[in-house]
N, C-alpha and C positions, 0 to 999 in steps of 0.2 A: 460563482455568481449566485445571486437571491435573484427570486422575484420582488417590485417595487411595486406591483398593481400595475402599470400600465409596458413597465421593461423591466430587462434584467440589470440588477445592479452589479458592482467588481466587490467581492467580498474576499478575494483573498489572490494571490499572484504566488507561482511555483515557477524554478528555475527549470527549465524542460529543454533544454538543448539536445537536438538529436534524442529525443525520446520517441518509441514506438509503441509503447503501450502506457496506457493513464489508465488505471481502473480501480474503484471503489471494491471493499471488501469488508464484511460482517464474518465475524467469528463471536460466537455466543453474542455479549452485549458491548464488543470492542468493536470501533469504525473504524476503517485501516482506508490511506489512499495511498495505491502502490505505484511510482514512475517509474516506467523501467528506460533505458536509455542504451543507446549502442557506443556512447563516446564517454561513460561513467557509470560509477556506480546506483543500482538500483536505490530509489530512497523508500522507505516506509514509513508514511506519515501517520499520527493517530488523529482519533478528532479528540481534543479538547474542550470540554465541555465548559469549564472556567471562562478559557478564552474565548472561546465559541468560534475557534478555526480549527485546523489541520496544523498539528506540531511537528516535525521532524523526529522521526524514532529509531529508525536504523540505517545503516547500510546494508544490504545486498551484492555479491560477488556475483554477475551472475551475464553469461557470455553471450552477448543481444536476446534480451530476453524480448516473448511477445506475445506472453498470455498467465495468468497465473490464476488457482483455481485452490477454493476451498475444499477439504474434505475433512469428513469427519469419521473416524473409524473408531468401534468402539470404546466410546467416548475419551478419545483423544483427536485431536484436529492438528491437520497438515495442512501446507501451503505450498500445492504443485508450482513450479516455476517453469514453460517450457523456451526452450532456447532454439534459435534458428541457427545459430553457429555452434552451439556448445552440446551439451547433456542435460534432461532434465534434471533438474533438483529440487529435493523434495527435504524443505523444513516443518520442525515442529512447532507448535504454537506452546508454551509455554510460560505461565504467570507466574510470577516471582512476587509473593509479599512480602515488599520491606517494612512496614507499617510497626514491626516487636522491635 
């Protein structure tokens, strides 16, 4: 949703069935919006700045997840995942330039 000046407008619509956690995340200058779900796979959306929403970027394996947490350890960044049925898991962040 945007604001319109007077309310909020629909800018963008996510499949969230049986989802427990929706939360935004910054790692350096990437926007991440993470859905995590107990009846599917976790998605990881990026923002798109071209398109000016939220793209689809991964899936996540990840067993009712329902919190997930930046960190940054010498200068490398992770992405705690905790689970309510499962173990937590703990990805890396890494950028891949395909660009050569």
């Amino acid at each position: 949703m945007k604001w319109g000046g007077s309310a909020f407008l629909d800018l963008q619509r996510m499949p969230s069935r049986g989802s427990m956690v929706f939360q935004p995340l910054q790692i350096n200058n990437y926007q991440y919006a993470i859905l995590g779900s107990d009846y599917s796979f976790t998605q990881v959306y990026y923002w798109d700045t071209e398109k000016a929403k939220f793209v689809k970027f991964q899936e996540l394996n990840i067993q009712a997840p329902r919190s997930f947490t930046h960190v940054s350890i010498d200068k490398r960044d992770f992405l705690f995942a905790s689970s309510f049925k499962g173990t937590t898991l703990i990805y890396k962040h890494v950028i891949v330039d395909l660009s050569a």
